[in-house]
C-alpha positions in Angstrom: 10.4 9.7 10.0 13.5 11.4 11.9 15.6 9.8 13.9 17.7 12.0 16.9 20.7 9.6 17.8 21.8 9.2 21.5 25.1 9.5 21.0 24.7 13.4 19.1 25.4 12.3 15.6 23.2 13.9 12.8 20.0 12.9 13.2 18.5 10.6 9.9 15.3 11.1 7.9 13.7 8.5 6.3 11.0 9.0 3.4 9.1 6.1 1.8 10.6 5.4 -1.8 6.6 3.7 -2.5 5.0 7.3 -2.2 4.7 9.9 -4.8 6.8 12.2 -5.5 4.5 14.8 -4.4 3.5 13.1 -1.1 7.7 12.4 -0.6 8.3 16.5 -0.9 5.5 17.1 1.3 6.6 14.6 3.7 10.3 16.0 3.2 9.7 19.2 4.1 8.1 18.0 7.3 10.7 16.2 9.3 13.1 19.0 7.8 10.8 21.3 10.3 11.6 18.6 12.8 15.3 18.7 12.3 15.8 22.4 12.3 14.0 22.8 15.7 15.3 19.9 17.2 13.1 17.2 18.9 12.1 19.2 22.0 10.1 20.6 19.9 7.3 17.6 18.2 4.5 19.1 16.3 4.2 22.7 18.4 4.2 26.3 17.4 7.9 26.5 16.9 7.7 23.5 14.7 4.8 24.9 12.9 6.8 28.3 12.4 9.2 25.8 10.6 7.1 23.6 8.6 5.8 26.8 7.5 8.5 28.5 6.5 9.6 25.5 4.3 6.5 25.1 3.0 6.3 29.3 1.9 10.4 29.1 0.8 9.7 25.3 -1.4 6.6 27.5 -3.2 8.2 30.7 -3.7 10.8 28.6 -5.3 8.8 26.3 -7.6 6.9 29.4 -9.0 10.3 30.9 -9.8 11.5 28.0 -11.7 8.1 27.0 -13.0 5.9 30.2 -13.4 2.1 29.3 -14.5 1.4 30.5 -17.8 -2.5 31.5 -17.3 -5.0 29.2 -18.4 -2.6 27.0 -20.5 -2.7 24.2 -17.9 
């Protein structure tokens, strides 16, 4: 969940600790979306252009750091 405060402060995202750690990137990575477009925008285009980039960036990352290694897994 993301939080936008009245008063202007930064806004607060909360991710369950009880989740996997999978589920808590995923989850992550979306209110991330919703703090980098602001909360006029809730689950739109622009958001989705957001999510989406995170999503592309997070991958292109993890196959950097962890690249497969063909048929081994």
């Amino acid at each position: 969940m993301t939080i936008f405060p009245d008063d202007g402060s930064n806004p607060q995202v909360f991710i369950y600790a009880d989740h996997p750690v999978n589920v808590q990137a995923e989850t992550f990575g979306h209110e991330l979306a919703h703090v980098a477009v602001g909360e006029e925008h809730d689950h739109d285009d622009v958001w989705e252009a957001a999510f989406d980039a995170l999503f592309n960036e997070y991958n292109r990352i993890c196959d950097e750091m962890f690249p497969q290694k063909g048929g081994d897994i």
